[in-house]
Kinemage of the C-alpha trace (Angstrom):
@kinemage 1
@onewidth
@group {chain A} dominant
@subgroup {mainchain}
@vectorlist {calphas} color= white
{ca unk a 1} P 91.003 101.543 81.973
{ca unk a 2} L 94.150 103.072 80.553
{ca unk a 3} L 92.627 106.670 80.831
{ca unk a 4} L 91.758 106.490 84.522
{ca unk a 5} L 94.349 107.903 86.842
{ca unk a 6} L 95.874 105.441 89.179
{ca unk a 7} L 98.393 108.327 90.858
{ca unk a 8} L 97.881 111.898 90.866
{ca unk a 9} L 100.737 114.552 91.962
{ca unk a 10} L 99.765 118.149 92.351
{ca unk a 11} L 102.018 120.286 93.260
{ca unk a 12} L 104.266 118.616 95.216
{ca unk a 13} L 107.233 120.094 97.144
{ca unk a 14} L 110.266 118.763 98.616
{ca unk a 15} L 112.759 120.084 100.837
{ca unk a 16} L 115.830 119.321 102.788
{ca unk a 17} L 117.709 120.369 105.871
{ca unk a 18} L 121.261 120.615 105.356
{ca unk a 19} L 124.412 122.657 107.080
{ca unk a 20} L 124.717 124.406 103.599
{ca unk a 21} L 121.228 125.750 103.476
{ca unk a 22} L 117.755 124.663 102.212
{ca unk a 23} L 118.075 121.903 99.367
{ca unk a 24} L 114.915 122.697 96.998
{ca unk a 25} L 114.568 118.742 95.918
{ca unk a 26} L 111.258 119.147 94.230
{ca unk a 27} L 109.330 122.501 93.237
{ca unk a 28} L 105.871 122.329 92.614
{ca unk a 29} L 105.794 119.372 90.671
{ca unk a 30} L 102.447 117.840 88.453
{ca unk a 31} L 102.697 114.079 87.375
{ca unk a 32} L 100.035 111.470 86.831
{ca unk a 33} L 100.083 108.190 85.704
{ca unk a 34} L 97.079 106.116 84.015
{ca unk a 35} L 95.565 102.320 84.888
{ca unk a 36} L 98.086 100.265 83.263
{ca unk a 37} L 100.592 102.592 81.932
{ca unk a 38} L 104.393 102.735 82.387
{ca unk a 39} L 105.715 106.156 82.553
{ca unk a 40} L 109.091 107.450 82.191
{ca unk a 41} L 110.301 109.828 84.313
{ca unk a 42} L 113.659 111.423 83.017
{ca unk a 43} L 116.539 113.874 83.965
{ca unk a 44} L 120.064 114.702 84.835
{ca unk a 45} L 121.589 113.231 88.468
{ca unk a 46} L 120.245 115.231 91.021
{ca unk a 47} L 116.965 116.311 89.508
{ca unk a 48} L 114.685 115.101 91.835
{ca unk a 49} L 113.541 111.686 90.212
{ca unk a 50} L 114.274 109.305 93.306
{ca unk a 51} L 112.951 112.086 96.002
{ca unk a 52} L 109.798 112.474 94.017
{ca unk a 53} L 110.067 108.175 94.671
{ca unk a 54} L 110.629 108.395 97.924
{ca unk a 55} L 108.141 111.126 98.657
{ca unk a 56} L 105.163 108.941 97.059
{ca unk a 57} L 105.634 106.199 99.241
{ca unk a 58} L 106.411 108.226 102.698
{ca unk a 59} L 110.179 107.581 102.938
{ca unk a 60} L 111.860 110.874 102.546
{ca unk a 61} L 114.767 110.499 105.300
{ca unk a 62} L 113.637 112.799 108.329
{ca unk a 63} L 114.195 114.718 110.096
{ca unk a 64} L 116.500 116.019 107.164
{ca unk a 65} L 113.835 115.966 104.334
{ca unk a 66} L 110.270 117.173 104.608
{ca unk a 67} L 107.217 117.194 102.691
{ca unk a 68} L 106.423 120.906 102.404
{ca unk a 69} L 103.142 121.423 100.655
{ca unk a 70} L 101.281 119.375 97.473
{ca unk a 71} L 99.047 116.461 97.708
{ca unk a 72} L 99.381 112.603 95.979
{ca unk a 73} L 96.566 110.916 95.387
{ca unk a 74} L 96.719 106.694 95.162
{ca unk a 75} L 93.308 105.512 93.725
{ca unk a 76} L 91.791 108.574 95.031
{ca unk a 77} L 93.095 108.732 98.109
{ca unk a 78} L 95.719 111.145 99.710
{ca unk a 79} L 98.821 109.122 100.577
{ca unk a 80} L 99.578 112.083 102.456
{ca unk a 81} L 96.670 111.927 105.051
{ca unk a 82} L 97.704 108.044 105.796
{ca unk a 83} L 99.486 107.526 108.836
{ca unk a 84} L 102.676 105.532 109.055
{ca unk a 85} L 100.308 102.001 109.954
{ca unk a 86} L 98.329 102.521 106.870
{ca unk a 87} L 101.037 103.768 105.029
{ca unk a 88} L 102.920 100.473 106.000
{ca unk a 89} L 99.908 98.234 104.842
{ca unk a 90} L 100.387 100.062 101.278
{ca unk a 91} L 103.797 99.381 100.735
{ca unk a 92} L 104.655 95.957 98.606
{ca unk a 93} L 100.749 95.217 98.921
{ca unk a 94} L 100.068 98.310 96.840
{ca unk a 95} L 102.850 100.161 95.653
{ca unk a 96} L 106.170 98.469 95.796
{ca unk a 97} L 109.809 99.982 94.777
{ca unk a 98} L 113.015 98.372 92.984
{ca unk a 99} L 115.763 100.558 94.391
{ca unk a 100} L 119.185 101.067 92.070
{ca unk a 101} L 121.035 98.748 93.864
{ca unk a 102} L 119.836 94.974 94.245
{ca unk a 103} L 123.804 95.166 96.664
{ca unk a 104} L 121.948 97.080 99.362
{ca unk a 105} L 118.856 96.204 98.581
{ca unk a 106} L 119.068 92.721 100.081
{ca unk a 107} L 119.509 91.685 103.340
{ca unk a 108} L 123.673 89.559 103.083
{ca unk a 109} L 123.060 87.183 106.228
{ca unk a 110} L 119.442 85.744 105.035
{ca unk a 111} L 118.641 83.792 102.693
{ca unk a 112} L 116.879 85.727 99.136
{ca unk a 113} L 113.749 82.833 99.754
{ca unk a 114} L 113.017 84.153 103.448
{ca unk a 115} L 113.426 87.528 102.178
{ca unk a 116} L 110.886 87.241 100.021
{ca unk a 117} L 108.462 84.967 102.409
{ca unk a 118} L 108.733 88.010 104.558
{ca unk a 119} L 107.028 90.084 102.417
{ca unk a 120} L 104.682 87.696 101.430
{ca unk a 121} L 104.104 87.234 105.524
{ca unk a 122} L 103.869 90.816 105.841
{ca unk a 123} L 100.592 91.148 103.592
{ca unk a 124} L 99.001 87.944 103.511
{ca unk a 125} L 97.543 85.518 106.234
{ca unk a 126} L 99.313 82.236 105.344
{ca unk a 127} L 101.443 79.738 107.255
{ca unk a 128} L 105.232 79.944 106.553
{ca unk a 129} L 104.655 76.580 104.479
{ca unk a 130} L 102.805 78.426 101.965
{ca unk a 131} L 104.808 81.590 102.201
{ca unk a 132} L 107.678 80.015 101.082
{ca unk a 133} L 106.401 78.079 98.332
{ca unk a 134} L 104.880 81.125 96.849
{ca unk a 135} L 108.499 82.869 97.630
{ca unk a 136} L 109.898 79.858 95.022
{ca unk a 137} L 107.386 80.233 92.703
{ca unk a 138} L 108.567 83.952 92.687
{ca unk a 139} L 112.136 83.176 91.802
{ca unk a 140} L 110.795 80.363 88.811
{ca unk a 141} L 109.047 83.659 87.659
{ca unk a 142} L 112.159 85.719 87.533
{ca unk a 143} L 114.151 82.858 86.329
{ca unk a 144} L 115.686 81.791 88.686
{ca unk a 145} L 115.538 77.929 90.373
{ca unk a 146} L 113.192 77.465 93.033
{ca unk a 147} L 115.767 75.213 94.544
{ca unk a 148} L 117.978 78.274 94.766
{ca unk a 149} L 115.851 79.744 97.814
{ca unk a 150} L 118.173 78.629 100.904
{ca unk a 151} L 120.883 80.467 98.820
{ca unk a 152} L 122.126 84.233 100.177
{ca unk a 153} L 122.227 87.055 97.974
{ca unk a 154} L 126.761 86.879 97.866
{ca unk a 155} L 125.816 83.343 95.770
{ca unk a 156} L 124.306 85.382 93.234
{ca unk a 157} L 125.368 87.775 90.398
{ca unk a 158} L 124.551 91.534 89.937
{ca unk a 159} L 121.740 90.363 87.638
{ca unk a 160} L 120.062 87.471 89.465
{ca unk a 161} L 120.424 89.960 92.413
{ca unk a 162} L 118.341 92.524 90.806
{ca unk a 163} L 115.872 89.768 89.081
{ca unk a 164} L 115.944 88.799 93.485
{ca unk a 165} L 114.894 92.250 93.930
{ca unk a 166} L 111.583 92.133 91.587
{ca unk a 167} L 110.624 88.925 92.527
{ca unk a 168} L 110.042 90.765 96.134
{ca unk a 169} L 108.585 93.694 94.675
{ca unk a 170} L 106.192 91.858 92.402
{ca unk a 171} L 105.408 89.084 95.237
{ca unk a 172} L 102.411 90.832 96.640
{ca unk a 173} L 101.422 91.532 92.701
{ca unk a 174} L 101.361 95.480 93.520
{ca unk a 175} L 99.184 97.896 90.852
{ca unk a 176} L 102.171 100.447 90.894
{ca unk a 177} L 105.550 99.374 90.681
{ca unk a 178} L 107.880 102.464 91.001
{ca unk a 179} L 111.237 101.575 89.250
{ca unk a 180} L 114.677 103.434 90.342
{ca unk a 181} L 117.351 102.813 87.259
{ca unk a 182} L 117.061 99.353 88.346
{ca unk a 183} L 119.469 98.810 85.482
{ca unk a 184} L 121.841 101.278 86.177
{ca unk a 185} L 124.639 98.802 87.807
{ca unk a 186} L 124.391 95.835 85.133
{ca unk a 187} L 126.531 95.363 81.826
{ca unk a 188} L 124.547 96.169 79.031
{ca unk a 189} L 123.884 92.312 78.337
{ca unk a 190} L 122.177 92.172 81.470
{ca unk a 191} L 120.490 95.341 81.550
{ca unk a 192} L 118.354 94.148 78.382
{ca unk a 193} L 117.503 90.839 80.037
{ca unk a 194} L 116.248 92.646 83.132
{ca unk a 195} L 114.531 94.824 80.927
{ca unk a 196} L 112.613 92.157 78.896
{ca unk a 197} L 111.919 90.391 82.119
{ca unk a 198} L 109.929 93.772 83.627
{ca unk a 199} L 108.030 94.423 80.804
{ca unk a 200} L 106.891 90.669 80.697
{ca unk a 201} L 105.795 90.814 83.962
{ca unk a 202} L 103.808 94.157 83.870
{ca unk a 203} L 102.376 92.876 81.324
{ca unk a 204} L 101.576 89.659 83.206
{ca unk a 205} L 100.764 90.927 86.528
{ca unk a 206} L 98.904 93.934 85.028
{ca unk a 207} L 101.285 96.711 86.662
{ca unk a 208} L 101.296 100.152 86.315
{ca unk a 209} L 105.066 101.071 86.307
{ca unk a 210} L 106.980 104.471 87.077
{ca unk a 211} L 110.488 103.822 85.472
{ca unk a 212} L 112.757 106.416 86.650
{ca unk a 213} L 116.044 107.165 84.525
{ca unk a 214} L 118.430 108.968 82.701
{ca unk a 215} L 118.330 106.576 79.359
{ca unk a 216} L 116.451 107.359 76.998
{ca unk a 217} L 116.797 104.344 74.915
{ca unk a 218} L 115.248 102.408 77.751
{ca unk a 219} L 112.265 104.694 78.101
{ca unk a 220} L 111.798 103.969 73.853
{ca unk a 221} L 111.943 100.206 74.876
{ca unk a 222} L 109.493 100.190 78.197
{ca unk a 223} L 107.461 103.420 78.517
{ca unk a 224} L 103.876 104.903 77.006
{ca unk a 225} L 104.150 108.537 78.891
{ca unk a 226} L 107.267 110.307 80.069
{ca unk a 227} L 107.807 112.851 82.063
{ca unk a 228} L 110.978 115.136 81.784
{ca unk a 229} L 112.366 116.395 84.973
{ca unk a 230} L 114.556 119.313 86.046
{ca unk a 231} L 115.430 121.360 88.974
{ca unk a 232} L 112.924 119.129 90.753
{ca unk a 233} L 109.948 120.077 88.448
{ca unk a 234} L 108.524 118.196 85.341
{ca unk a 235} L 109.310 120.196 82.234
{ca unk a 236} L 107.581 118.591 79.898
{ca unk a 237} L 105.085 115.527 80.202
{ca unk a 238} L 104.102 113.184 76.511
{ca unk a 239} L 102.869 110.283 74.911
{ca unk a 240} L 106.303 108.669 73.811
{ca unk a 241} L 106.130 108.766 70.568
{ca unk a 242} L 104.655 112.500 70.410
{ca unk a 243} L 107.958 113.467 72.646
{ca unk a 244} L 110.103 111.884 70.104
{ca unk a 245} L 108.976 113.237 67.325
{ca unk a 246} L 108.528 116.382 68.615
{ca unk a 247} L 110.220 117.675 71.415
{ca unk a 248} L 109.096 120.949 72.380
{ca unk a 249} L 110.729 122.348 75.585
{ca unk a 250} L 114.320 123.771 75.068
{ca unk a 251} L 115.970 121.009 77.636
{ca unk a 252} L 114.040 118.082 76.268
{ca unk a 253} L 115.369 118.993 72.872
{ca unk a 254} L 119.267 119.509 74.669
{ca unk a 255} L 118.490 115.862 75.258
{ca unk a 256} L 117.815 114.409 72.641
{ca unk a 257} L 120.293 116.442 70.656
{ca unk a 258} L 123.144 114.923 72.935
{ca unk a 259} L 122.299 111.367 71.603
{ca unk a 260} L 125.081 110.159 69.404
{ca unk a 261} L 124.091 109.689 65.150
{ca unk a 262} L 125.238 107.124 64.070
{ca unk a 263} L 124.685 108.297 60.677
{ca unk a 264} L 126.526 111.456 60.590
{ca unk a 265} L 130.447 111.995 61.486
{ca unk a 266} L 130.629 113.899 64.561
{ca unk a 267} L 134.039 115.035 66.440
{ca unk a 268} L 132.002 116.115 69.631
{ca unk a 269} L 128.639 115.506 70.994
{ca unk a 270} L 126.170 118.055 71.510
{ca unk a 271} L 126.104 119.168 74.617
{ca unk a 272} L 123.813 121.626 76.946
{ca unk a 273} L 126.061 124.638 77.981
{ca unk a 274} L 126.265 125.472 81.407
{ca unk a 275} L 125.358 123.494 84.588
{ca unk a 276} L 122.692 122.168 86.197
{ca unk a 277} L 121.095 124.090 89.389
{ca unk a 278} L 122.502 124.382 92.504
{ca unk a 279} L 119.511 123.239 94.205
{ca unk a 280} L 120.726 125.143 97.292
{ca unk a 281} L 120.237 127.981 95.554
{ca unk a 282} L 117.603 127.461 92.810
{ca unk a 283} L 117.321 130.296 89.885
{ca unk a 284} L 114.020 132.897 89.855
{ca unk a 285} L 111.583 131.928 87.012
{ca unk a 286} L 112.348 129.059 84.995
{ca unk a 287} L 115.139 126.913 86.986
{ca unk a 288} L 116.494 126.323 83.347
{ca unk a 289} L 116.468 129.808 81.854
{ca unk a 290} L 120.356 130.102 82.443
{ca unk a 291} L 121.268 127.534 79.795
{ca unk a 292} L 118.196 128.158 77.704
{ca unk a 293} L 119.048 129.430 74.538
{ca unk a 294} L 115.515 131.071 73.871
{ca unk a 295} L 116.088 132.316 77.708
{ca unk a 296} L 113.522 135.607 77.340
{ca unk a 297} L 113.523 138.314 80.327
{ca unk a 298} L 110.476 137.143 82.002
{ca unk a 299} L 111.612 133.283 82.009
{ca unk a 300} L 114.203 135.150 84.875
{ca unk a 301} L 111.187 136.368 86.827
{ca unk a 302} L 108.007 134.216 86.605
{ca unk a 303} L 108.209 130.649 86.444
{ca unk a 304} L 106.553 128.931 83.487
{ca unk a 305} L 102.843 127.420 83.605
{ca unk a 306} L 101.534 124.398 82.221
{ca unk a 307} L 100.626 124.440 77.806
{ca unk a 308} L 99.288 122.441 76.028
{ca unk a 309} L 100.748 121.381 72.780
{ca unk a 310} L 99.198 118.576 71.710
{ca unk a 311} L 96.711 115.516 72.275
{ca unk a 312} L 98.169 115.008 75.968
{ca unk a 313} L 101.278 116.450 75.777
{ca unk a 314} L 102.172 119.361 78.210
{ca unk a 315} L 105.229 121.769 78.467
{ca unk a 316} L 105.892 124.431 81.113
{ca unk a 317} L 108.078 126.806 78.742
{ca unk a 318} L 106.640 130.600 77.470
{ca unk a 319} L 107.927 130.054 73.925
{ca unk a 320} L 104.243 127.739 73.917
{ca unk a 321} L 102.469 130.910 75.401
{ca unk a 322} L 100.022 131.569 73.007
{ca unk a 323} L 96.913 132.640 74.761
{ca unk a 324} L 95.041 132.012 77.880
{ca unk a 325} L 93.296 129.182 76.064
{ca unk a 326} L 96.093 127.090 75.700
{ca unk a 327} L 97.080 127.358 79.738
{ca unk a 328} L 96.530 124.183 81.997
């Protein structure tokens, strides 16, 4: 089962409409994710991680953002041939989303127990009764008191917000769970109890899991794949532990080399030179082949293909060019 590919991007490309010009959000981008797996999709702010999100489940913000070309398949099917009725039958039945932050997230003037017996309503015939009983049994799942359903979200801390926010995402026990740095506004205390509690229930609920972030210490704790993102196109794409052992593309290695060592004395940190892309104006070739320090003259022109490197681990860089054999 783990092999089998739940979701399937090819090609995908999004844009936006802005006074400033045509923001290039996501460039021809290739991801896939197996039955069962959780996969870690990583880069800098403004990458393209949360529009990739947003474009799987049919909520890029129009009329501003569009869907230019690419396909997504969802079990086999193309999410992009559904129409906005069966599109809305998908979402939290299906494929459900924790956003960054459980403050907007929630709804301030209901109650978290009739926010998650709407969802509940939304996908399955049962009385209210039953909804709402199942919407406590949620929140004893999360761990929070059943008792505590008549409460609204203000009554509740950053942390029980956000565990608020996966009991609605899980309620309809969804095979795809799309995470968006659902840690990223919790101490770190709290961010490794939320943590835990996701990978307990993935495991529970049997939940394929897209964890979206710019941590890679939380990727070593929760992922199998990851996929590195940048100027809205996965770089490189790895089991975990092949990535960290071996990073092969010149940005995943920036990366990792900007991690702190413990065991050595450093003044500075490593850092990449330069800047990420303006996405308004996205470099020919290779969007990173300005701050590349292997940069060669046709990473300028031609933008890289897929190579293979090892037992399912891709990169899209032409220092891995070695013949036509090794080209996805």
């Amino acid at each position: 089962m783990m092999d089998e590919k739940l979701l399937e991007i090819k090609n995908l490309t999004i844009q936006y409409k802005t006074d400033n010009g045509i923001v290039h959000a996501v460039e021809n981008l290739d991801l896939e994710l197996g039955n069962g797996e959780t996969l870690g999709f990583v880069g800098e702010t403004g990458a393209g991680k949360t529009t990739t999100a947003l474009g799987i489940l049919q909520l890029v913000p129009e009329p501003a953002g569009r869907i230019v070309g690419g396909e997504i398949f969802f079990k086999g099917e193309d999410l992009l041939a559904k129409s906005k009725s069966e599109m809305k039958s998908i979402l939290g039945s299906k494929i459900a989303m924790i956003f960054q932050d459980p403050m907007t997230s929630l709804n301030p003037v209901i109650t978290v127990g009739e926010q998650i017996q709407e969802m509940i309503l939304l996908h399955e015939k049962i009385s209210k009764e039953e909804a709402l009983e199942k919407a406590k049994k949620m929140l004893e799942v999360v761990g929070i008191q059943g008792s505590r359903h008549d409460e609204y979200p203000h009554q509740f801390s950053g942390g029980m917000k956000q565990r608020v926010v996966i009991a609605i995402a899980l309620s309809c026990n969804p095979v795809l769970l799309i995470a968006d740095e659902p840690t990223t506004a919790l101490d770190v205390t709290i961010q490794a109890q939320v943590l835990d509690l996701m990978k307990k229930l993935k495991d529970e609920f049997q939940t394929s899991m897209v964890m979206i972030t710019h941590d890679l210490g939380v990727v070593a704790e929760i992922c199998d794949k990851v996929a590195i993102i940048y100027g809205g196109n996965v770089v490189e794409y790895a089991p975990k532990e092949a990535l960290y052992t071996k990073p092969y593309h010149p940005y995943t290695e920036g990366l990792f080399n900007s991690i702190p060592d413990l065991d050595s004395e450093q003044d500075r940190l490593n850092v990449i030179d330069g800047l990420p892309p303006d996405p308004t104006d996205m470099p020919t070739g290779c969007a990173f082949h300005p701050r590349c320090p292997h940069a060669m003259a046709k990473c300028a022109k031609e933008r890289p293909p897929k190579f293979q490197v090892g037992e399912g681990h891709y990169v899209n860089c032409y220092l891995y060019e070695k013949s036509m054999n090794g080209r996805v």
